[in-house]
Residue frames as a rotation matrix with the C-alpha (Angstrom) as fourth column:
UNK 1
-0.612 0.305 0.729 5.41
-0.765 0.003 -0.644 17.68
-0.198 -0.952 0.231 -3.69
UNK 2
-0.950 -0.039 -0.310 3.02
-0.114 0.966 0.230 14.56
0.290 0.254 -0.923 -3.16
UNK 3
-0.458 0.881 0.119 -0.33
-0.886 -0.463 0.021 15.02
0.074 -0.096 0.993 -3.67
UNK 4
0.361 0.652 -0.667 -3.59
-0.593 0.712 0.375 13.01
0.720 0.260 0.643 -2.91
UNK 5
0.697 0.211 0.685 -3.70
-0.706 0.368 0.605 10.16
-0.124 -0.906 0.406 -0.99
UNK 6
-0.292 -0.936 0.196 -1.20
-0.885 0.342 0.315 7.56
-0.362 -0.081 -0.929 -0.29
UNK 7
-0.510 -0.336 -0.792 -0.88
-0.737 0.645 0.201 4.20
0.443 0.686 -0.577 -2.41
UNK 8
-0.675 0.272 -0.686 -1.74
0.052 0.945 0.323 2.25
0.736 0.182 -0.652 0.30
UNK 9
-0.479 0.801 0.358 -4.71
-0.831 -0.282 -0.480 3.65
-0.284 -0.527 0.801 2.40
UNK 10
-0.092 0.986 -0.138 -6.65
-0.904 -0.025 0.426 1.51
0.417 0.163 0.894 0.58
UNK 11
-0.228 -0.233 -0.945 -4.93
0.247 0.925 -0.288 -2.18
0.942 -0.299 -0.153 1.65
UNK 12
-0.903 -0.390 -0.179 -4.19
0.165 0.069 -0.984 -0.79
0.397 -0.918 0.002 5.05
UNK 13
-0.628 0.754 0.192 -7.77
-0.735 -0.656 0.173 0.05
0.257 -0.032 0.966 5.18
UNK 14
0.661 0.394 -0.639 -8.78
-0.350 0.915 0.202 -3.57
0.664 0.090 0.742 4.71
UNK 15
-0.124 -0.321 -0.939 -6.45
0.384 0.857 -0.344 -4.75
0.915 -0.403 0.017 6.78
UNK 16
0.628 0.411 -0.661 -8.01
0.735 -0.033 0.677 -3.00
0.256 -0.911 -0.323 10.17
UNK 17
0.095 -0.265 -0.960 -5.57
0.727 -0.640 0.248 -0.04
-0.680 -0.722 0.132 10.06
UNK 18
0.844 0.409 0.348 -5.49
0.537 -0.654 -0.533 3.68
0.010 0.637 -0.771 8.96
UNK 19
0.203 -0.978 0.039 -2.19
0.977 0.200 -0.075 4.64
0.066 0.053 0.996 8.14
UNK 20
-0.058 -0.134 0.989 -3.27
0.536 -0.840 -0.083 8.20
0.842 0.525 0.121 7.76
UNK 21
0.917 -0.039 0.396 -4.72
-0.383 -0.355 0.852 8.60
0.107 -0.934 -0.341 11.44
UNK 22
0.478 -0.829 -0.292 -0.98
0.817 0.297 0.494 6.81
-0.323 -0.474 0.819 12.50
UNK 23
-0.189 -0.630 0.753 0.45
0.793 -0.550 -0.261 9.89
0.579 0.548 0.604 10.29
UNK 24
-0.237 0.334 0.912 -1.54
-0.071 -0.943 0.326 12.44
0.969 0.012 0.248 11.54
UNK 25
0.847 0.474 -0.239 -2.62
0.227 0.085 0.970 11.59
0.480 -0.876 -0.036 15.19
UNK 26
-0.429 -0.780 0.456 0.66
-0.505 -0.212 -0.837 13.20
0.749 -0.589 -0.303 17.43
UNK 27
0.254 0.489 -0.835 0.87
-0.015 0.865 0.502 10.93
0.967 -0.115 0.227 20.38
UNK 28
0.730 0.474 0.493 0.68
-0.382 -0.315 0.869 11.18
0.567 -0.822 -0.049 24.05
UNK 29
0.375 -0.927 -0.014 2.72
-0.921 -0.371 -0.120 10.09
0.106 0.058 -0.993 26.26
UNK 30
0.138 0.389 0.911 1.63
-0.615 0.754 -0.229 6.54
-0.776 -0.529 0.344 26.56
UNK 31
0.834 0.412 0.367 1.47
-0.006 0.671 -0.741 6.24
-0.552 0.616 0.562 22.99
UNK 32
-0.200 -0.976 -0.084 4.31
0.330 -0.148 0.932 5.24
-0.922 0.159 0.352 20.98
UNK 33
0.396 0.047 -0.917 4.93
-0.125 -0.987 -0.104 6.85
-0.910 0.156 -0.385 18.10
UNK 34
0.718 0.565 0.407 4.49
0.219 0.371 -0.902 6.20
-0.661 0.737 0.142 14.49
UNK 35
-0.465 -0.792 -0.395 8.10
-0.026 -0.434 0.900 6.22
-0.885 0.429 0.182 12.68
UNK 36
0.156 0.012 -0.988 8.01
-0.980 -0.120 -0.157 7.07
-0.121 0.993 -0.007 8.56
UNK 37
-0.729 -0.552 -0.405 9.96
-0.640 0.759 0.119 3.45
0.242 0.347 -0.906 8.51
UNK 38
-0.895 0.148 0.420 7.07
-0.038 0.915 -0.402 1.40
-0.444 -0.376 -0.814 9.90
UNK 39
0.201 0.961 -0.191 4.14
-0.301 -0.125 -0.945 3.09
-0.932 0.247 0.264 8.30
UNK 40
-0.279 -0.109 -0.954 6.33
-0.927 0.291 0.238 2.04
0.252 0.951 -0.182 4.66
UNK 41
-0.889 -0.246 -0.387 6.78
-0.370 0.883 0.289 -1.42
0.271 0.400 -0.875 5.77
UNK 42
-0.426 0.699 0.574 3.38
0.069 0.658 -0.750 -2.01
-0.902 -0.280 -0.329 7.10
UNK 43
-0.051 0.133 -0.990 2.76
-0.585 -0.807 -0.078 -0.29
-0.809 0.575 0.119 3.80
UNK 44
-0.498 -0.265 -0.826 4.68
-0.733 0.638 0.237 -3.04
0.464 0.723 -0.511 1.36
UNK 45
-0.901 0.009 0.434 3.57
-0.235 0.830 -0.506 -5.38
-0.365 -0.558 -0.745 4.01
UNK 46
0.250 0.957 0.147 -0.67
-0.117 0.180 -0.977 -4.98
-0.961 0.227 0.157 2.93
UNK 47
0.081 -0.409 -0.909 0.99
-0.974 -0.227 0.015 -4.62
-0.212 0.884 -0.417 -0.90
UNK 48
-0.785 -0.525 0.329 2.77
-0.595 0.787 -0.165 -8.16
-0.172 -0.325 -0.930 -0.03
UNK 49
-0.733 0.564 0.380 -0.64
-0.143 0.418 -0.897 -9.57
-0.665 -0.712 -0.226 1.19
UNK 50
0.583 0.813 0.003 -3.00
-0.434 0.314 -0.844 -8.57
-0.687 0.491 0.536 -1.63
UNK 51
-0.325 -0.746 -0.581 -0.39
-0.941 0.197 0.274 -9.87
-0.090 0.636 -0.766 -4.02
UNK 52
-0.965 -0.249 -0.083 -0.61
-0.216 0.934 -0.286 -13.24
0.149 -0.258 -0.955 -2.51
UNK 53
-0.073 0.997 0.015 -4.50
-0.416 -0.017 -0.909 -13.08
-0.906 -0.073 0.416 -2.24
UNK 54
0.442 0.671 -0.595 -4.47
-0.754 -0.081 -0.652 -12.81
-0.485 0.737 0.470 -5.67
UNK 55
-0.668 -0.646 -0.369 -1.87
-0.713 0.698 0.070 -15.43
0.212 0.310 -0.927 -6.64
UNK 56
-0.816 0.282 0.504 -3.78
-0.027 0.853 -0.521 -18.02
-0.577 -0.439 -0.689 -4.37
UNK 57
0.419 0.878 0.231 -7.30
0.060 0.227 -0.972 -17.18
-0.906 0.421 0.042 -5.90
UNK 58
0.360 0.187 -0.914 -6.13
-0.910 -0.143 -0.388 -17.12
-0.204 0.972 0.119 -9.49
UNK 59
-0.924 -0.382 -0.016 -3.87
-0.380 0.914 0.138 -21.02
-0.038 0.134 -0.990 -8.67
UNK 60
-0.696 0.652 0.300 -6.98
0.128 0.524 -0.842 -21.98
-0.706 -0.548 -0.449 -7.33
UNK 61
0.564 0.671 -0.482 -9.28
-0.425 -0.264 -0.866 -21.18
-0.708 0.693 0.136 -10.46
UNK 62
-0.078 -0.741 -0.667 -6.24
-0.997 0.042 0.070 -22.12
-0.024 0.671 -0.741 -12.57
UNK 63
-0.828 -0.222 0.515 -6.38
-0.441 0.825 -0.353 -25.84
-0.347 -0.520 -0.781 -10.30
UNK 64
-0.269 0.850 -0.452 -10.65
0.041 0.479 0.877 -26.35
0.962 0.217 -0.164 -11.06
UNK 65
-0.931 0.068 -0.358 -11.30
0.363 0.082 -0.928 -25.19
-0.034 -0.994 -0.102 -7.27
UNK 66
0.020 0.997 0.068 -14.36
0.931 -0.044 0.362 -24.52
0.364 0.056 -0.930 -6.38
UNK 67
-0.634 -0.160 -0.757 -14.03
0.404 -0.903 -0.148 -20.14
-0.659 -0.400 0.637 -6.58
UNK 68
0.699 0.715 -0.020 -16.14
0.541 -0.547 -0.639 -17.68
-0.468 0.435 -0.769 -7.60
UNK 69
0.087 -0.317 0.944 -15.09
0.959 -0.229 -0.165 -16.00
0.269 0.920 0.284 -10.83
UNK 70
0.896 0.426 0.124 -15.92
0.257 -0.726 0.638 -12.70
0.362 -0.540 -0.760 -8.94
UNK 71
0.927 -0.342 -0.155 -13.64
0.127 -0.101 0.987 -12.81
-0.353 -0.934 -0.050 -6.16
UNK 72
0.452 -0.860 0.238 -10.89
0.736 0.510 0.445 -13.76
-0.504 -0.026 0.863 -8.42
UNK 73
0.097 0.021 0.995 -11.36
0.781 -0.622 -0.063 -10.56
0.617 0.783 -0.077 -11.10
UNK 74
0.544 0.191 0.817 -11.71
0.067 -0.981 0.185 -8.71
0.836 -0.046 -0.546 -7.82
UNK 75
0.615 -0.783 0.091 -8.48
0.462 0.452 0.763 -9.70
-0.639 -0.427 0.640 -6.11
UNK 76
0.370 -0.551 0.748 -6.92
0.918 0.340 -0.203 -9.47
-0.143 0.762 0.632 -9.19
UNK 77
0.013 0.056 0.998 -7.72
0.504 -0.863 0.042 -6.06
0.864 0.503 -0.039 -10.02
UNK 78
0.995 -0.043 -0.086 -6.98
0.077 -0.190 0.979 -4.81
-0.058 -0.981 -0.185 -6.27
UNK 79
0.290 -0.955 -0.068 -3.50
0.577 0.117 0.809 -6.00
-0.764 -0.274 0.584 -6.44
UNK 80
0.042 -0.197 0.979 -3.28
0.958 -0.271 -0.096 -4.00
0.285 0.942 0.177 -9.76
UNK 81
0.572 0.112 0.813 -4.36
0.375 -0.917 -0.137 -0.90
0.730 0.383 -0.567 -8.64
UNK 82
0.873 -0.461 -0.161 -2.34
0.125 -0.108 0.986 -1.16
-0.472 -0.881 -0.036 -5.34
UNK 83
0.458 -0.886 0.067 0.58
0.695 0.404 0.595 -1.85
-0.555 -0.226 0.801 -7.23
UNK 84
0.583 0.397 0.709 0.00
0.614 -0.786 -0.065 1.26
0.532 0.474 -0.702 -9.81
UNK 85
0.852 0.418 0.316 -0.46
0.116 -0.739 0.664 3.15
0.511 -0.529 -0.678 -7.00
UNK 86
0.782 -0.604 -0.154 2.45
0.313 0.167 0.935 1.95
-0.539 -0.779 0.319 -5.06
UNK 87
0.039 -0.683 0.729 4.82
0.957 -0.184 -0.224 2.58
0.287 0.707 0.647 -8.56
UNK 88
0.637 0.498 0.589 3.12
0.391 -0.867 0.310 6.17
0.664 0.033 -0.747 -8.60
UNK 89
0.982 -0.168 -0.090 4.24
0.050 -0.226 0.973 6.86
-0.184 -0.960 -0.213 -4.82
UNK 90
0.539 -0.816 0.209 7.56
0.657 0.563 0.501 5.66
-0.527 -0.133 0.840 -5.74
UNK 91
-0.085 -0.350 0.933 8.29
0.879 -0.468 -0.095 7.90
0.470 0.812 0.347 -9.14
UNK 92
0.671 0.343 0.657 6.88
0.118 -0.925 0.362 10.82
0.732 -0.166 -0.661 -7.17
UNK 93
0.980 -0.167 -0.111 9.32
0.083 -0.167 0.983 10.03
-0.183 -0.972 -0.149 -4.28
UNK 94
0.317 -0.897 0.309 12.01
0.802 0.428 0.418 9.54
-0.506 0.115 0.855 -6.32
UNK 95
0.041 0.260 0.965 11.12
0.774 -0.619 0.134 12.82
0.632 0.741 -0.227 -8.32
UNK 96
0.951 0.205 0.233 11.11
-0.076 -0.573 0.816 14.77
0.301 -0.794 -0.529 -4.76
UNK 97
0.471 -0.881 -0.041 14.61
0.669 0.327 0.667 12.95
-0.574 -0.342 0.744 -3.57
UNK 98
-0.258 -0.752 0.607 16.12
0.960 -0.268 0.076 14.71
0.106 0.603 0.791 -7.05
UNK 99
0.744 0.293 0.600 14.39
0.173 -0.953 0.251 18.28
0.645 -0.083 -0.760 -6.80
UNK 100
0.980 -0.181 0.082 15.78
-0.175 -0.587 0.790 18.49
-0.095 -0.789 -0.607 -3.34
UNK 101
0.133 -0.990 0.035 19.64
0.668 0.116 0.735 17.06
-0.732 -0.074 0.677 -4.01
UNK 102
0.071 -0.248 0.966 19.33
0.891 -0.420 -0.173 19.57
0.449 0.873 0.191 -7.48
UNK 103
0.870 0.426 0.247 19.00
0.321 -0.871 0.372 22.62
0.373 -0.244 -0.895 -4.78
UNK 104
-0.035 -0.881 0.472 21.61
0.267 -0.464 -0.845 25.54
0.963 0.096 0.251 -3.95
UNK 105
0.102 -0.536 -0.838 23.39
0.889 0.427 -0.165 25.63
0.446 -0.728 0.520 -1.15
């Protein structure tokens, strides 16, 4: 089973949504409804995003821009732990997929 919180609460956090209230909030009839498939890709999508943060601020230190050393160490280390996290999610999902195809019929 998959414990703890999901990989990418914390991106989707920063980027203005909460991936857990989209999980957990059942929706009315007005509202539309939160597939598994969109909550991954907005998922890889914030993954995607700090990547490329950090690429840009580390060219851009690499270049002699004017950045703060800061920002870049803490980019840097963002996209690490997202991506960790995002492995993690993966091994555990992939570790669930076999349990359930190893079960008797």
């Amino acid at each position: 089973m998959i414990n703890g919180i999901s990989p990418f609460q914390v991106q989707s956090a920063q980027a203005g949504t909460n991936v857990t209230s989209q999980i957990h909030n059942k929706p009315t009839g007005s509202e539309n409804q939160v597939s598994f498939s969109n909550v991954l890709k907005d998922s890889i999508n914030a993954l995607n995003q700090s990547q490329n943060e950090s690429d840009k601020l580390t060219n851009a230190l690499a270049l002699g821009q004017d950045v703060n050393l800061d920002e870049v160490m803490i980019a840097s280390q963002k996209a690490s732990v997202t991506l960790t996290a995002a492995t993690e999610f993966r091994n555990k999902a992939v570790e669930a997929y076999q349990e359930i195809m190893r079960m008797q019929m």
